[in-house]
C-alpha positions as CSV (number, residue, x, y, z in Angstrom):
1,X,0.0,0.0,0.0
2,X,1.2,3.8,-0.8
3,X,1.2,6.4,1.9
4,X,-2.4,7.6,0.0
5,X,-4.0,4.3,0.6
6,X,-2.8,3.9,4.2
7,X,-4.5,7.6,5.1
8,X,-7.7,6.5,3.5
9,X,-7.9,3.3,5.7
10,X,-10.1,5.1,8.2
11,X,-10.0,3.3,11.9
12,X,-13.7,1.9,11.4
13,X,-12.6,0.0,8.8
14,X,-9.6,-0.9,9.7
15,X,-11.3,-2.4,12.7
16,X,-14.1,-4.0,10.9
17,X,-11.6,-5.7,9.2
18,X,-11.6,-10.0,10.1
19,X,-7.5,-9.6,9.2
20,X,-5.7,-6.7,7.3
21,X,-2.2,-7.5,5.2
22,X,0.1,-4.4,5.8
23,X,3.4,-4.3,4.4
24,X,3.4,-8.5,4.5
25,X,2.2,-8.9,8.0
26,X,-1.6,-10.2,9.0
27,X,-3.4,-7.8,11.7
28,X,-5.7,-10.2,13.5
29,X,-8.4,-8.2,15.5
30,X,-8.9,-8.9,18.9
31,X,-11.9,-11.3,18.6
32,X,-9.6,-14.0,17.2
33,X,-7.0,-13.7,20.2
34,X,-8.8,-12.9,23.0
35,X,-7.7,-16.0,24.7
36,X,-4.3,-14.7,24.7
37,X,-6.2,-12.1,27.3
38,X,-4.2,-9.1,26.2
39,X,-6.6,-6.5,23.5
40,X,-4.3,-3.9,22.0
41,X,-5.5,-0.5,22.4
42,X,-5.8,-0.3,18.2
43,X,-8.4,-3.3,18.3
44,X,-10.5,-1.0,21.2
45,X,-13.9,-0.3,19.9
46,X,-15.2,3.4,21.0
47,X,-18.5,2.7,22.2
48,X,-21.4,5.7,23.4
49,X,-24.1,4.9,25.4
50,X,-27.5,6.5,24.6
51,X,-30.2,6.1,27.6
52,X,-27.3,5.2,30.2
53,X,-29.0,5.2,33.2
54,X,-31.2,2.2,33.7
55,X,-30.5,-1.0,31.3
56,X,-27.8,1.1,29.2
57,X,-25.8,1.2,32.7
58,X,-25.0,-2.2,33.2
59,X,-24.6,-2.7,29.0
60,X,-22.1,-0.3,29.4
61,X,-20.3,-1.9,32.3
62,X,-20.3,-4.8,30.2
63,X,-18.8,-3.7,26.9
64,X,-16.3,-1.4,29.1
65,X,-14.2,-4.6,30.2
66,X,-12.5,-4.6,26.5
67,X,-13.2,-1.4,24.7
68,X,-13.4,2.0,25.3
69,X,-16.4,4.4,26.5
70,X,-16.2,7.4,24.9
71,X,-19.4,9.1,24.7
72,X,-22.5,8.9,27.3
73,X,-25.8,10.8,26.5
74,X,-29.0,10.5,28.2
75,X,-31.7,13.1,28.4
76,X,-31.9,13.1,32.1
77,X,-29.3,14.8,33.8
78,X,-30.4,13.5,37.6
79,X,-28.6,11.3,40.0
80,X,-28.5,8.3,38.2
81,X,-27.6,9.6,35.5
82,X,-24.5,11.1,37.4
83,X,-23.1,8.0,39.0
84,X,-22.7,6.9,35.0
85,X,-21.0,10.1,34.0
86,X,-18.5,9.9,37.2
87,X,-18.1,6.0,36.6
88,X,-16.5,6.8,33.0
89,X,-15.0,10.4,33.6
90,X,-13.0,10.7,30.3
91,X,-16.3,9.9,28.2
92,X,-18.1,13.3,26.6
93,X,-21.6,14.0,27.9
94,X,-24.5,15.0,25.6
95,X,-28.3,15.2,26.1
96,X,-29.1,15.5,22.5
97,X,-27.8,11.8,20.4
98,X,-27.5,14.1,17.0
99,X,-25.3,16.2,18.5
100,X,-23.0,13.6,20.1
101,X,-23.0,11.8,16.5
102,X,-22.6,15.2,14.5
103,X,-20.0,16.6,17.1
104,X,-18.1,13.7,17.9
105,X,-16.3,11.4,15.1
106,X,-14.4,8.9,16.4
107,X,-17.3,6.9,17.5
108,X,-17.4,3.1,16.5
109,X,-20.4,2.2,17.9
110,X,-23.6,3.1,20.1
111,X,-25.5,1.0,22.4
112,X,-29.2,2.2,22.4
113,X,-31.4,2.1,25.9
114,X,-33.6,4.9,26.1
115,X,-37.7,4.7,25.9
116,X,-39.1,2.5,23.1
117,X,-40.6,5.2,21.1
118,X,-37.1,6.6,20.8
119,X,-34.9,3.3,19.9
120,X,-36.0,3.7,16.0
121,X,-34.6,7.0,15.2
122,X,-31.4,6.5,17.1
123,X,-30.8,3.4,15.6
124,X,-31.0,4.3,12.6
125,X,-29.6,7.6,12.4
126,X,-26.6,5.8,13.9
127,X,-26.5,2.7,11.1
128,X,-26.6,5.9,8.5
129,X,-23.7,7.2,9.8
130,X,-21.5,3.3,10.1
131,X,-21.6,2.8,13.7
132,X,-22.7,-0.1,15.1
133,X,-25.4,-0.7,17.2
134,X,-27.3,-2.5,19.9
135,X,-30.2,-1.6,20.9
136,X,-32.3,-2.9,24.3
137,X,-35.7,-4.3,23.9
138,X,-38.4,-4.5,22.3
139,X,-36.4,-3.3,19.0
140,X,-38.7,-0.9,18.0
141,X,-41.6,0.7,19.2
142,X,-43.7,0.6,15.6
143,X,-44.0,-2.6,13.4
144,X,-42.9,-0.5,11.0
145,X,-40.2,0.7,12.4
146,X,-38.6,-2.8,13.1
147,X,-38.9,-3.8,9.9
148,X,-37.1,-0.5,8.5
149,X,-34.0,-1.2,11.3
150,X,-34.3,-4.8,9.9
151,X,-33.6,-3.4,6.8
152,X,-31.1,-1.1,7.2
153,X,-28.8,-3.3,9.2
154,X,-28.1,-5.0,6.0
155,X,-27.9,-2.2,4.2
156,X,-25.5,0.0,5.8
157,X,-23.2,-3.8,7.0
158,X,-23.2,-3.0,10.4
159,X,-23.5,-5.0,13.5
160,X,-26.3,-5.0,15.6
161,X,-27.9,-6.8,18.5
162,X,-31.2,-6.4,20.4
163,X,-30.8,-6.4,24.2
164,X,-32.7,-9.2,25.0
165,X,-29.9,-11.6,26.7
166,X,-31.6,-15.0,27.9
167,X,-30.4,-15.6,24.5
168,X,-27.2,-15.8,24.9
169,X,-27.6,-18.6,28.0
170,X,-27.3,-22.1,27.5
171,X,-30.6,-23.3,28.8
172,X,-32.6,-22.2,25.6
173,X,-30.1,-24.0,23.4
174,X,-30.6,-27.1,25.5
175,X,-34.6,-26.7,25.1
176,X,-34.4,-26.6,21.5
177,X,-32.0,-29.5,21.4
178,X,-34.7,-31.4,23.1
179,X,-37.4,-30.1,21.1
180,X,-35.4,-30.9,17.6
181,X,-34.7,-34.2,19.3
182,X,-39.0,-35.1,19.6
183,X,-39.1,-35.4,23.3
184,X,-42.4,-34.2,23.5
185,X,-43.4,-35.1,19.7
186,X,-45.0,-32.2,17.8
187,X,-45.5,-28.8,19.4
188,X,-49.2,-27.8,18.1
189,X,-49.3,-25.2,21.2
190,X,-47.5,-23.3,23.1
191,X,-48.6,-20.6,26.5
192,X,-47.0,-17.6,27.4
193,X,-47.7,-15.5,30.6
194,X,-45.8,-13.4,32.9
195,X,-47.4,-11.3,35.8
196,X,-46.5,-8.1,34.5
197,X,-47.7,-4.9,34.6
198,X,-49.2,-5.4,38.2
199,X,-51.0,-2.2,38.3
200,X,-47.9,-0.5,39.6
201,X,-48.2,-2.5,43.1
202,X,-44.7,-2.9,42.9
203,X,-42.4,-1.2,42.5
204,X,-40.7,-3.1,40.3
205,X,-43.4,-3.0,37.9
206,X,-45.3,0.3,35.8
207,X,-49.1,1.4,36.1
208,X,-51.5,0.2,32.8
209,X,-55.1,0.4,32.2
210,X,-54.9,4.2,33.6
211,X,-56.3,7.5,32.6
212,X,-53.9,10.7,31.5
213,X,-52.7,12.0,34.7
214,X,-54.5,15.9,34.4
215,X,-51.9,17.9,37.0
216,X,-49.1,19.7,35.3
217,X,-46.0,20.2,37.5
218,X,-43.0,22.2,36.5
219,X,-40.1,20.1,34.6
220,X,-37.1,18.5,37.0
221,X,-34.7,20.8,36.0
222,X,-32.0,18.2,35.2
223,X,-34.8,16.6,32.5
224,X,-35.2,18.3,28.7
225,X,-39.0,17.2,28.2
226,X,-38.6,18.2,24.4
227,X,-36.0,15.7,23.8
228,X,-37.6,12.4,25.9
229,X,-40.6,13.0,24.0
230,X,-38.9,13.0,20.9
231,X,-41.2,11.6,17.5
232,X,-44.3,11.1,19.7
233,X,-47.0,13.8,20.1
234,X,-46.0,16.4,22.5
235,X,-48.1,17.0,26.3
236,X,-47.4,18.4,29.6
237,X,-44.7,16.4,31.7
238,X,-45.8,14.5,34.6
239,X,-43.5,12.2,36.8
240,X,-46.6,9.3,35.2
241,X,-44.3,9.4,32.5
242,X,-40.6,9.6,34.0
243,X,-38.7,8.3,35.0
244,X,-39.1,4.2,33.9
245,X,-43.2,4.4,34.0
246,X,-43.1,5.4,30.5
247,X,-43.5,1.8,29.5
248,X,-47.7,1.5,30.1
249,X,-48.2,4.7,27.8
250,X,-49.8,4.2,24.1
251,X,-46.8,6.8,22.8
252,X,-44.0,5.8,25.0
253,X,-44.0,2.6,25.7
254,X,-44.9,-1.0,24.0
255,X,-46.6,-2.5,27.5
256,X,-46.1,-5.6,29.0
257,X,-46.3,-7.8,25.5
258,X,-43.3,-5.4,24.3
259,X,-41.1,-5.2,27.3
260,X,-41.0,-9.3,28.0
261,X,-42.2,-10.6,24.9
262,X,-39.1,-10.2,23.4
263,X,-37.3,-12.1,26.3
264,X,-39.9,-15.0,26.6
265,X,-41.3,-15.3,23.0
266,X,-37.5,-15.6,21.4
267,X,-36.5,-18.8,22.9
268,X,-40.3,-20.6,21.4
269,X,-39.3,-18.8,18.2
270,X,-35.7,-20.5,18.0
271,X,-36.9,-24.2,18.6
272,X,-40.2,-23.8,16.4
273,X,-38.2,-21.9,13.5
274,X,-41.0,-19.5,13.5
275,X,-41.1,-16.0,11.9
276,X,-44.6,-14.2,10.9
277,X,-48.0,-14.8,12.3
278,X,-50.7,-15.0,9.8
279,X,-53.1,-14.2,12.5
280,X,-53.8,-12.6,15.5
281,X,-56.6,-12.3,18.0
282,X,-56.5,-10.4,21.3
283,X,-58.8,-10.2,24.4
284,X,-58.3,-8.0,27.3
285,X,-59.4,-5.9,30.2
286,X,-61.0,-2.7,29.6
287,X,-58.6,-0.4,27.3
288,X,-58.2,3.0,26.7
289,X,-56.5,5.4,24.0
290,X,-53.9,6.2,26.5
291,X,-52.7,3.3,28.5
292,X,-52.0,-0.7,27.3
293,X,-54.7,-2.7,29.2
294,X,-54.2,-4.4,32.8
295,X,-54.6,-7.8,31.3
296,X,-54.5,-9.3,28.1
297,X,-54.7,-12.7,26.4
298,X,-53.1,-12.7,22.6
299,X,-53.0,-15.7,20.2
300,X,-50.9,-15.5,17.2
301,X,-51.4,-18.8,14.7
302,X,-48.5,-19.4,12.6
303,X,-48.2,-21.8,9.9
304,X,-46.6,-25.3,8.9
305,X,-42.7,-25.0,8.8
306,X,-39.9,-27.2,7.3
307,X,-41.1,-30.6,9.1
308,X,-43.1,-28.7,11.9
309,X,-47.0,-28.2,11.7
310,X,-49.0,-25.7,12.2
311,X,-49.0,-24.1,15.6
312,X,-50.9,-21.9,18.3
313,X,-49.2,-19.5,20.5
314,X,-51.0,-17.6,23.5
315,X,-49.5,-14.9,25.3
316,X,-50.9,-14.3,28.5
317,X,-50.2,-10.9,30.8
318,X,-51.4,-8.7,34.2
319,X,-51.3,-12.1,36.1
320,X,-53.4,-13.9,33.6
321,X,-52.2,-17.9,32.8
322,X,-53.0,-20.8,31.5
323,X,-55.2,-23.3,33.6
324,X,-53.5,-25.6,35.3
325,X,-52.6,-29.0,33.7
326,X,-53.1,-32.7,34.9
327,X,-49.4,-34.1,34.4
328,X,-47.4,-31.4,36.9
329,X,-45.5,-32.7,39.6
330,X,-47.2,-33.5,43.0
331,X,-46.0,-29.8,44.2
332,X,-45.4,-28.2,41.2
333,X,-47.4,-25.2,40.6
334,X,-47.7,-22.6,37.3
335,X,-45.6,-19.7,38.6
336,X,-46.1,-16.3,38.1
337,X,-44.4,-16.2,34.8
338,X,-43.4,-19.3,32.7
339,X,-43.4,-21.2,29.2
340,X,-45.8,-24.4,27.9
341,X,-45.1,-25.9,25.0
342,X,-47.7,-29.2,24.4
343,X,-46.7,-32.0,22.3
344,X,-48.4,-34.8,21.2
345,X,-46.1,-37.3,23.4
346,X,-46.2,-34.7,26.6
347,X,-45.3,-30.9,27.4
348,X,-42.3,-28.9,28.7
349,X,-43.1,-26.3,31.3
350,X,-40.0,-24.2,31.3
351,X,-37.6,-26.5,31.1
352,X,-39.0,-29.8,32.6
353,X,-40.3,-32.2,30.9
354,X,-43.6,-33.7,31.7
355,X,-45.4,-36.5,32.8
356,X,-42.6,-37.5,35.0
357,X,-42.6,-41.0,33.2
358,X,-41.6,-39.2,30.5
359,X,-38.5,-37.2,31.9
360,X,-37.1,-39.8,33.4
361,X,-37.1,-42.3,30.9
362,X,-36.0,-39.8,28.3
363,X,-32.3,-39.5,27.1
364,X,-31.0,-36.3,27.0
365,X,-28.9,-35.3,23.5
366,X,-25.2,-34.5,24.0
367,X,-25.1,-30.6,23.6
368,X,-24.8,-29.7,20.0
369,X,-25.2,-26.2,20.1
370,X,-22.1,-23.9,20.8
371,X,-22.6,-21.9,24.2
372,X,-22.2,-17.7,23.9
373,X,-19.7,-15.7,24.9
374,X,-21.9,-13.5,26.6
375,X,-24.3,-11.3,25.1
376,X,-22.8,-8.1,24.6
377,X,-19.6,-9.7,23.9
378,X,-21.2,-10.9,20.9
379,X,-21.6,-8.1,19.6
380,X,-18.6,-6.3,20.2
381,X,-17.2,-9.8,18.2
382,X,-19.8,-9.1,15.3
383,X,-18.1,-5.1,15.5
384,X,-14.9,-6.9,15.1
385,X,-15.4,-9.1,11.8
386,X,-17.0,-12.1,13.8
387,X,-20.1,-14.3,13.5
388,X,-23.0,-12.4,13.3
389,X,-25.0,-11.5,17.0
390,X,-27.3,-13.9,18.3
391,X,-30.1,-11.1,18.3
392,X,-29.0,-9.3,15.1
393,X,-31.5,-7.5,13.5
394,X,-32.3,-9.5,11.1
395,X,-33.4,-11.5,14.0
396,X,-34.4,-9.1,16.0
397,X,-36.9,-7.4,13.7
398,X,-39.6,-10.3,12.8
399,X,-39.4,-11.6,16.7
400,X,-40.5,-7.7,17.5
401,X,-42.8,-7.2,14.8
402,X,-44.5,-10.6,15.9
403,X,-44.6,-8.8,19.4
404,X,-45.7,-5.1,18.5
405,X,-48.8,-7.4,15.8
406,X,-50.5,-8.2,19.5
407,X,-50.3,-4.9,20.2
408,X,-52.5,-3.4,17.5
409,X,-55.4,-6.2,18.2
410,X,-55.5,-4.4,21.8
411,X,-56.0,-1.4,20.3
412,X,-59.5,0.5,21.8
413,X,-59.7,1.8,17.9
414,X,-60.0,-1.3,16.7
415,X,-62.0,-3.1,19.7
416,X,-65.4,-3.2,18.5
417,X,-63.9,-4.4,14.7
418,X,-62.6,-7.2,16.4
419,X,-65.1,-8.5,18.9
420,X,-66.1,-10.4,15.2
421,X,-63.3,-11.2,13.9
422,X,-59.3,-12.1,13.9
423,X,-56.4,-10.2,12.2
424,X,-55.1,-11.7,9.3
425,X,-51.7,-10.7,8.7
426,X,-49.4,-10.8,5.2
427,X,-46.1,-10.1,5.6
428,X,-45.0,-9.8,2.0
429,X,-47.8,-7.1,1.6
430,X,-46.9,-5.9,5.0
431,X,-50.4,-5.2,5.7
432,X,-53.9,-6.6,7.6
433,X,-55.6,-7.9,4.5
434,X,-58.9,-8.6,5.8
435,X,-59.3,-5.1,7.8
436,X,-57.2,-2.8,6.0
437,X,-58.2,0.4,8.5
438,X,-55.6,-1.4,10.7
439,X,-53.0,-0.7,9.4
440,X,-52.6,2.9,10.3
441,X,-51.5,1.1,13.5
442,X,-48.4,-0.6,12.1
443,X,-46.7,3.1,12.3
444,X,-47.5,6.8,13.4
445,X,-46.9,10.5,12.3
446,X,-44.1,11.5,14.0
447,X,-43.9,15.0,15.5
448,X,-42.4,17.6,13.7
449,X,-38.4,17.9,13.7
450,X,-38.6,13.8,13.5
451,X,-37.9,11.3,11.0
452,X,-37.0,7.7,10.6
């Protein structure tokens, strides 16, 4: 290479490289010799964190083990927020994402964990711009949106990875090993259910099925309003809202189907190689144009695949579940939040087989399925030149899609509509093709100033 070609080799590429040849030696990146436990400082990635003060926080620990952390933005200047900022003191602080990207250059790539009506628009305004990008769960806060972030993934050859980490633990592997293996014969359904929202009686836990609060207090002064409500139609701030009970909101948040479907659903979606629903029905408690429901029941029906048939999948929510089943352990109860899959030779709650005959006279496979190296480390080995992430978008997007389709058959809009009938969904047409007035749920107008 000339002195002209070496200054062109900018440090993104140079990094994204598996192995560059440079005057007849081989640079191999740090993915490829990290057992050696020494990373050069040229094979650092600089990552920013966006939204860095609840899940971003502890991504950010994560990724800072290996590479550096050089930018931290988060709308919310406030104590949490803080402990970040002094925890990586050589990092520049932004409120505004645009400007940190317009402003500072060197970044490599951005891990995403703000509300989920913002993830779209900083994920892909990042993507345009080369960096790579994971982004916390549920991908997107639209259908729409996750199928443009799907898209653009591949477009713009970046890594990406949704934050949704149970898949990156062995145990799923070793449930679809056992599926794959006909344990429990064919799967026709499966159950869903977690406990979540809860009404906001914990505090673990976020307020649904409630009205628009009507007081309007003066903004924390440590909080730009303008810029955590972002695409979504502005109103008056209210501590409803922020910080964290944003989730239950119609224009904030995707509700208790969006924030642990994408945990829950993705492991039944690996072991019954599922991708698109062709339709969806929804039940629930009383609804409103405001909030997601209390409680909900959804059932997506997807269709024969490879050597699999036809199958039902309910998703259950607000302390709803499944009725309990004859073959459970003397003991044994249906927890708060769990898994069924129901075969035609038995069922798997969680991960036990079931009758107990069953378990104990099966044989379990020898793993066959390569443990991770962690989730974000995945990534950060995608960023690299490695194996794509686990959760990659391309992943990613149809798993949230699936998700955010229950959503829009909760809809109060669309309530009556549906009391007669199911949605039927086509993916290729990306559209409900037996009520069409549906799909002006699959996206939304964002405010002025925003664009995807």
């Amino acid at each position: 290479m000339n002195d002209k070609t070496l200054k062109t080799l900018s440090r993104r590429g140079f990094i994204g490289s598996s192995t560059v040849a440079l005057a007849g030696f081989t640079v191999v990146p740090a993915y490829a010799v990290s057992g050696l436990g020494h990373i050069a400082p040229s094979d650092k990635l600089n990552v920013a964190g966006v939204g860095i003060a609840g899940m971003g926080r502890g991504n950010l620990a994560n990724v800072a083990k290996t590479e550096n952390i050089v930018a931290l933005c988060d709308v919310d200047w406030g104590e949490a927020t803080a402990k970040v900022f002094n925890t990586y003191p050589g990092a520049k602080q932004y409120k505004d994402f645009r400007l940190m990207l317009d402003n500072q250059k060197d970044i490599d790539a951005v891990i995403i964990a703000t509300p989920d009506h913002t993830h779209a628009v900083i994920s892909l305004e990042s993507m345009k711009r080369g960096k790579h990008v994971f982004t916390q769960k549920p991908l997107t806060h639209t259908v729409h949106e996750a199928r443009v972030l799907a898209k653009a993934a591949k477009e713009y050859k970046v890594a990406s990875q949704m934050g949704n980490q149970g898949q990156a633990s062995d145990g799923p592997r070793r449930l679809r090993e056992m599926i794959w293996d006909g344990v429990i014969g064919a799967i026709r359904e499966v159950h869903v259910w977690t406990d979540r929202p809860n009404n906001g009686l914990s505090k673990i836990y976020w307020p649904q099925g409630v009205n628009r609060p009507v007081e309007t207090p003066p903004v924390p002064q440590n909080l730009d309003w303008d810029l955590f409500v972002g695409p979504a139609p502005m109103r008056p701030y209210n501590s409803a809202y922020h910080p964290f009970k944003w989730r239950g909101w119609w224009d904030f948040g995707t509700g208790a189907l969006g924030d642990i479907g994408c945990h829950s659903l993705d492991p039944v979606f690996r072991a019954l190689k599922l991708k698109y629903p062709t339709n969806i029905q929804a039940v629930s408690t009383l609804v409103n144009e405001e909030t997601y429901p209390s409680g909900s029941m959804v059932r997506y029906e997807f269709p024969a695949r490879e050597n699999m048939p036809p199958v039902t999948l309910t998703w259950y929510d607000g302390g709803l579940r499944p009725m309990r089943i004859p073959e459970l352990d003397e003991g044994m109860v249906m927890g708060t939040g769990g898994v069924l899959y129901v075969g035609d030779k038995g069922k798997i709650l969680d991960d036990k087989i079931l009758p107990k005959s069953l378990r104990e006279s099966y044989k379990i496979p020898a793993p066959s399925i390569p443990s991770s190296p962690g989730h974000e480390q995945e990534w950060i080995l995608a960023c690299k030149g490695g194996p794509q992430a686990g959760s990659d978008f391309e992943w990613a997007g149809p798993l949230t899609e699936t998700v955010l389709l229950g959503n829009v058959a909760l809809r109060k809009e669309l309530k009556e509509k549906l009391s007669g009938q199911s949605l039927n969904w086509n993916p290729e047409k990306f559209s409900f093709s037996n009520l069409p007035e549906a799909d002006r749920f699959l996206h939304y107008e964002y405010r002025q100033g925003w664009n995807l």
